[in-house]
C-alpha positions, 0 to 999 in steps of 0.5 A, spaced: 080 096 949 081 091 943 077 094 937 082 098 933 080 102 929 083 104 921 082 111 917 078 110 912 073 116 911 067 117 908 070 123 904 077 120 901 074 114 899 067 117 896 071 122 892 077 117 889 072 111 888 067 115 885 071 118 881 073 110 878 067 108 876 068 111 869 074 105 869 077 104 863 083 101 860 090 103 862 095 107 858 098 101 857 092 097 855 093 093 862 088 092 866 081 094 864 076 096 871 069 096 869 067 102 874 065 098 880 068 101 886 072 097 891 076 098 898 082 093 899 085 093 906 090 087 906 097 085 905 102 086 899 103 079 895 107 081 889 108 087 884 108 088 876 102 092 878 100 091 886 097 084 888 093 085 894 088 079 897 089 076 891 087 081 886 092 085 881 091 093 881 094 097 876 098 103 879 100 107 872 095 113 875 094 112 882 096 116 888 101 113 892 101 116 899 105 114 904 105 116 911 100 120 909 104 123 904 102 123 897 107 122 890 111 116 892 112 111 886 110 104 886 117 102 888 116 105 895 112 099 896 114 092 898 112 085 899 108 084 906 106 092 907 098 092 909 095 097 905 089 100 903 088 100 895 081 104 894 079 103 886 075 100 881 074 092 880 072 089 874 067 083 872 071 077 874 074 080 881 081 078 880 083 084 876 082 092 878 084 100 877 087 103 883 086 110 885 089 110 891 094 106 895 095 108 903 100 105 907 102 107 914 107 104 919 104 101 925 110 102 928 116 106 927 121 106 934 126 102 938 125 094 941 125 095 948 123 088 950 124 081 947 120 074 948 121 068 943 114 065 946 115 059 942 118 057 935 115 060 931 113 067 935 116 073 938 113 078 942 116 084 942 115 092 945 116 098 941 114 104 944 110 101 949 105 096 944 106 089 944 108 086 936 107 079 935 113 076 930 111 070 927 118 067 924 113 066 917 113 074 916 117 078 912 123 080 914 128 086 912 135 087 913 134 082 919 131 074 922 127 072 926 132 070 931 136 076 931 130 080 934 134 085 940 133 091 944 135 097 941 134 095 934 129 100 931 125 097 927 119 099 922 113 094 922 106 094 918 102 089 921 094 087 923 090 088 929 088 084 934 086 084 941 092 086 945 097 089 939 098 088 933 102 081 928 106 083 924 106 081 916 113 085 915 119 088 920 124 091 917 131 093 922 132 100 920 138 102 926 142 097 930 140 102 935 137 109 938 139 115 939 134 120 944 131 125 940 131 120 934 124 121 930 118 116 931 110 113 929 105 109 933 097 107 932 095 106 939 089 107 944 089 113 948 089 110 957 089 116 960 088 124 960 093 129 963 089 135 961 091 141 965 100 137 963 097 136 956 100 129 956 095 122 956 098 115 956 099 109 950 101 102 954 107 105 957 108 111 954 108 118 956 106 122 950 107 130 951 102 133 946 102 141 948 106 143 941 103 138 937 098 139 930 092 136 933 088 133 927 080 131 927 079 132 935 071 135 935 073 138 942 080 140 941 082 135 945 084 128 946 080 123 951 080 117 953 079 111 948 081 114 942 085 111 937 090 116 934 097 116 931 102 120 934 109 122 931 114 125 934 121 124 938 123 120 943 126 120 950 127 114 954 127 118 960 120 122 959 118 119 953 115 122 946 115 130 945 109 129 940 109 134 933 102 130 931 096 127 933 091 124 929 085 122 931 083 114 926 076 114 926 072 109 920 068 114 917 062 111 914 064 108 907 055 106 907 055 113 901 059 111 896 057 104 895 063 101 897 065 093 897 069 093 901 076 085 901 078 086 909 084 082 911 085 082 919 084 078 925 078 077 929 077 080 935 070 082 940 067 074 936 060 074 939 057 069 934 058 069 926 052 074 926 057 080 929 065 080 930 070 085 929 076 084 923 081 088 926 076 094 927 071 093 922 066 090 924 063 084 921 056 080 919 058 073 916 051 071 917 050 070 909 057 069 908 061 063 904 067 059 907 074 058 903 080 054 906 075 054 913 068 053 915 064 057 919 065 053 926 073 056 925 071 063 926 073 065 932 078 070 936 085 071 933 083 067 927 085 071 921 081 072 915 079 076 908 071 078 908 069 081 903 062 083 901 058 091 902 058 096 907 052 097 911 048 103 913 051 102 919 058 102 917 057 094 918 061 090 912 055 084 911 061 079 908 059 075 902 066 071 902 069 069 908 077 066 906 081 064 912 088 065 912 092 059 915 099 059 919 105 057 915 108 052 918 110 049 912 117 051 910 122 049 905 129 052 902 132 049 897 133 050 889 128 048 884 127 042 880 122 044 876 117 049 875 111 049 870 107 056 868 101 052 865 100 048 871 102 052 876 107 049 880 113 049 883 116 042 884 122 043 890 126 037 893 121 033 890 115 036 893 109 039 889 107 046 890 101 049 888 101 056 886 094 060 886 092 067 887 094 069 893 101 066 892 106 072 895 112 073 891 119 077 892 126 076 889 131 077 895 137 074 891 143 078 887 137 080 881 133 084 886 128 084 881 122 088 882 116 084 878 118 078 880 113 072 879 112 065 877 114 065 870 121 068 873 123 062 876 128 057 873 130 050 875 137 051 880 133 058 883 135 057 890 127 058 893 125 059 900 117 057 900 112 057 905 105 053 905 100 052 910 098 044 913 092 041 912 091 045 905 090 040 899 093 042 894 100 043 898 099 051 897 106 055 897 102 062 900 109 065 900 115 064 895 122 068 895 127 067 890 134 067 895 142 068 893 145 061 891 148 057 897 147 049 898 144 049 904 138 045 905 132 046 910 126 043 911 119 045 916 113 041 917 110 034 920 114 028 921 109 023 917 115 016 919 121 014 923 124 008 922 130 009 926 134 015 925 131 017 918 125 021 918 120 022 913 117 029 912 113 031 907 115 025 904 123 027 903 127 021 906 132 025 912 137 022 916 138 025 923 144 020 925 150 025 925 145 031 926 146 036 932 139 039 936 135 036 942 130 030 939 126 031 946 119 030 943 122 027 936 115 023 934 110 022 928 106 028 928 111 032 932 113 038 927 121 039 926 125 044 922 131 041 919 138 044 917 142 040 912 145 038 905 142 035 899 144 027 898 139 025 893 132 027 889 128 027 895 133 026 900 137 030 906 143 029 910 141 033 916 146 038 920 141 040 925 135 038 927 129 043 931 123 039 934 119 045 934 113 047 940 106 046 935 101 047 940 
């Protein structure tokens, strides 16, 4: 089963977004809402407020609740979390006034499983789901290619059909110890009554002296979506102190619009699909960076538009969200606020609304954005191809070093100097594998600054894009 269903009941939103319809400006004289009751599930982008599917929310009186409990300060929150933010949005859209913002671990336990599928994905298993790791997705406390079994890690992500994509994976231990705490959404395969026990993937769930929440029949059953915290042990697998049924609640009552980031699963038409649970009506929508013959499974997208009386969100606006294949580290030649650009490596790269930021160098400041830039910053910037203008999706300020890398599709060859994204790179001393070394072919390049527009490669990737 792949339509994987989220918390969002009827009574949590009607009560807090109701409740926002008054708006008002901050205490601050921040953001100013206009009363228009808004649910935005997507991923963080940046703070000094919360940026979410390009709107900034303002936080000062909002309820921050994590892993369903309340009273944590924004500072809990990090850069690549998906959560849920019920409110006010104004007038333009691109402003609103949370009430409440909710974020809970998809996954919380040891890796017991490694793949790298290809270049850019690693698939991994944590308590018997499969995690997608994309290398674009934010990583705390480890990289992409240190994945290993053992580690136990925290992952926030979107749904799709056979587990979930990460948008962050933070290492929290360099191993597990039995009996250690863990958390997991997953489907309900199979049913021990009598044992009181039931299976998720591989896993073994004991609940019979677990806190059962939200069960109509004092029971969990075959196909419900829950979430089990408990301990862990790899001989039996979890001793559960929680079950909670996840149900979408009918959000219809309390006139919700509803911005909805995840992956498409069950795609039947544009008429009827589901968005990482929700299910979707695009027949009426409009179309941002895609066309609607770009709809399909495992395509992820933003819809936004109203809830119908069937729980049915009628999308309005459809944004589809590109992979970033584009990948460049070096320090800043220039930057321009009224333009809102950064030029890297002689590459222009366009900021917009949805631009993700975070300050991964020695400052570690917690509000960090565009007009925090400076030429010299050593920035990791991520695009996505095939987007006119070049549009850095994520910017991370990192410590200083003179390390150079440069990701995209090589455009020329003339011998051993390639051109990618028009920067001038010579591969005659590099060391990596060139099999499969063509115009069109992506490659990764690790090397060292030798001009404007010009590096000396160290290491050279030919990466696996299809």
């Amino acid at each position: 089963m792949s339509r994987i269903i989220y918390t969002l009941t009827a009574l949590a939103l009607t009560t807090s977004l109701l409740s926002a319809c008054s708006g008002g400006a901050s205490s601050d004289g921040g953001i100013e809402g206009t009363g228009a009751p808004v649910a935005a599930r997507g991923e963080i982008s940046g703070f000094g407020s919360v940026f979410v599917n390009g709107v900034e929310y303002e936080t000062d009186s909002a309820d921050i609740v994590i892993d369903s409990v309340s009273g944590y300060s924004e500072g809990a929150l990090k850069v690549g979390m998906v959560v849920l933010i019920e409110g006010a949005l104004d007038a333009s859209e691109t402003t609103g006034d949370a009430r409440r913002v909710s974020f809970e671990q998809t996954l919380f336990g040891p890796i017991t499983q490694v793949s790298y599928a290809d270049d850019y994905n690693a698939e991994i298993s944590v308590l018997g789901q499969t995690a997608l790791i994309p290398d674009s997705a934010v990583f705390e406390n480890l990289n992409f290619s240190d994945l290993a079994t053992g580690q136990v890690v925290a992952i926030s992500g979107l749904t799709n059909a056979t587990g979930v994509v990460a948008t962050r994976i933070e290492k929290m231990a360099d191993a597990y110890s039995d009996g250690e705490q863990v958390a997991v959404n997953a489907f309900i395969q199979s049913v021990d009554s009598p044992n009181r026990t039931f299976v998720i993937g591989d896993l073994s769930v004991d609940y019979s002296m677990a806190d059962l929440q939200g069960f109509s029949d004092g029971q969990p059953e075959v196909g419900q979506y829950v979430r089990v915290n408990g301990r862990f042990f790899e001989d039996t697998g979890v001793i559960a102190a929680k079950v909670k049924l996840k149900a979408r609640g009918d959000m219809s009552a309390s006139g919700v619009r509803l911005e909805y980031e995840g992956i498409i699963t069950d795609f039947a038409s544009q008429q009827s699909f589901y968005l990482s649970g929700q299910p979707v009506n695009a027949a009426g929508a409009k179309f941002r960076r895609g066309q609607k013959q770009d709809l399909a499974d495992g395509v992820r997208i933003e819809a936004e538009g109203p809830i119908d009386a069937d729980g049915v969100l009628q999308a309005q606006t459809i944004t589809f969200k590109k992979a970033n294949d584009i990948h460049v580290e070096a320090t800043v030649d220039s930057v321009s606020e009224a333009d809102k650009q950064v030029v890297v490596l002689g590459v222009a790269f366009s900021i917009n609304e949805l631009t993700a930021f975070d300050d991964r160098s020695e400052a570690h400041q917690p509000y960090f954005g565009l007009d925090d830039i400076r030429s010299g910053d050593k920035l990791s910037i991520r695009a996505a191809s095939g987007v006119t203008p070049l549009t850095a999706t994520r910017i991370e300020r990192l410590r200083a070093d003179d390390a150079v890398t440069v990701e995209g599709p090589v455009t020329a060859i003339s011998g051993k100097v390639l051109t990618i994204l028009g920067i001038s790179v010579d591969i005659s001393d590099a060391s990596g594998s060139q099999n499969g070394l063509k115009v069109g072919a992506f490659v990764e390049i690790v090397g060292d600054l030798t001009g404007v527009q010009s590096v000396k490669a160290q290491r050279v990737k030919v990466k696996n894009n299809n």
